[in-house]
N, C-alpha and C positions, 0 to 999 in steps of 0.2 A: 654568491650569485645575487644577483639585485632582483627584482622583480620584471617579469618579462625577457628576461637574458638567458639563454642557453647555457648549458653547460656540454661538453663533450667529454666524453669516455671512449677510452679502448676496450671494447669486448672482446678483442679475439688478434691475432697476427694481422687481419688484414681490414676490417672492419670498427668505423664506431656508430657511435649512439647517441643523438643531442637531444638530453634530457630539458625539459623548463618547467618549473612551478611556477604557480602565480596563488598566494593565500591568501586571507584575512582573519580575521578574529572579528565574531560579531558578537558585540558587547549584549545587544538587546535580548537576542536566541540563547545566548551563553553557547555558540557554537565557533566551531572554527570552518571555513570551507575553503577548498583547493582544487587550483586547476591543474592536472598533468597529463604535460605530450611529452611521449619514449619515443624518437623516431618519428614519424605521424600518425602517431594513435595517442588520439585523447580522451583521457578520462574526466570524472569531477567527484569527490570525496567531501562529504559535507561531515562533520559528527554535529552532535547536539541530543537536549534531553527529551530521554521518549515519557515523556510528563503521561501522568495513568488519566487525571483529568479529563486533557486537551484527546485522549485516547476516545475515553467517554463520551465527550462531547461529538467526536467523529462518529464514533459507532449508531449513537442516535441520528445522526444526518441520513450515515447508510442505511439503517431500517427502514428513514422515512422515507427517502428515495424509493426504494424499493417496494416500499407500502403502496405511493403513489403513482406506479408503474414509470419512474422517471428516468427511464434508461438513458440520457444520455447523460443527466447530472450521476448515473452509477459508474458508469464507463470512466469519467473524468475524475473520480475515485479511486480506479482500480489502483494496483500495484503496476508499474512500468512492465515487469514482465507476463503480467496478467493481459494486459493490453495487449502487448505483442503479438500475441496467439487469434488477436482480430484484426482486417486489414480494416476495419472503418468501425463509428459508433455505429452507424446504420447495421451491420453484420453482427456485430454484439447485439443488438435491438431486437433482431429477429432471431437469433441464438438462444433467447428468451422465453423456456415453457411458461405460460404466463396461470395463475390460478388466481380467483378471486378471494383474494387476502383481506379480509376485512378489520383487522387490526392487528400489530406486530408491536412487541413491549420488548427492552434487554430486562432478563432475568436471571437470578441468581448472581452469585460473586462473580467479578473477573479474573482471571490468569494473566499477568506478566510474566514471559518468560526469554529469555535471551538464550540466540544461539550465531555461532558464525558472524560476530560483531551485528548483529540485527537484533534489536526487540518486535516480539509477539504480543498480541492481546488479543483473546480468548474470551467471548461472552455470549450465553446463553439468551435465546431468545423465542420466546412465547409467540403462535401463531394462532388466530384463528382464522379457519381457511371455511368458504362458500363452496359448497357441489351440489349436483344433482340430489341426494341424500339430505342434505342438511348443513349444518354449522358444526364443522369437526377444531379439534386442538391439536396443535400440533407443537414437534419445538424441534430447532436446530443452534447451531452451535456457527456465532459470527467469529472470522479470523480476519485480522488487521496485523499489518506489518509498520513498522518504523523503518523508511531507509530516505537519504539523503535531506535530513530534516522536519520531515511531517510522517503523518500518517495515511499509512496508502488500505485500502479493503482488498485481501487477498479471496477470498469467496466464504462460503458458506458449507456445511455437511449439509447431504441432502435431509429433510424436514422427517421425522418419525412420528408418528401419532404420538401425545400426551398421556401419560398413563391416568 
């Protein structure tokens, strides 16, 4: 099958199915990505390296956003299916318990872990939070996902006091 050309299958006695791929190989990501329509339902299939670095570098982006109350550069972070669950940035915006975060550091080691062809990364994160009371510590635990080539911010455990 050439690229862009169907192919056709018998499924059944009476029924077929015109599959199409369309791929490439990108030399620069070291990944591969593919287009596929079964019928007319299409997907897209990217692999590539969930580099710990390029993880790191993200996860700093997320805190800072979120330091900065900048919900809509968070939103445009999420994970695909994270998003889903809001019909607009604006609704994710106001979704938003907001506290007066006056500084957010990643701490501690990270966790790389793979499950279901997905990579995870797992980083602890230092909060100091503003209240009525005073200047408390707190810490929660960032979750990032690898799917379709980058790194997406899956959310966060809610924040527990610092011991």
């Amino acid at each position: 099958m050439r690229p862009g050309e169907s192919e056709h299958f018998q499924i059944g006695l009476d029924s077929q199915v015109s599959v199409r791929l369309d791929g490439a190989i990108l030399q620069r990501e070291k990944a591969l990505t593919m287009e596929i329509w079964i019928g007319g339902t299409h997907t897209h299939f990217q692999t590539g390296n969930a580099d710990p670095a390029t993880a790191a570098t993200f996860a700093h982006q997320v805190v800072a956003s979120l330091t900065q109350r900048d919900w809509i550069a968070v939103y445009a972070m999420l994970a695909p299916e994270a998003q889903a669950s809001f019909k607009s940035e604006h609704q994710f915006a106001s979704s938003i318990s907001t506290v007066d975060t006056l500084e957010a550091t990643l701490s501690g080691s990270p966790t790389i872990s793979s499950a279901n062809g997905f990579s995870y990364y797992q980083q602890g994160v230092s909060l100091k939070v503003k209240d009525s009371s005073g200047i408390k510590a707190y810490r929660t635990t960032l979750y990032l996902v690898y799917e379709t080539g980058r790194w997406y911010f899956l959310g966060n455990d809610p924040p527990v006091p610092a011991p």
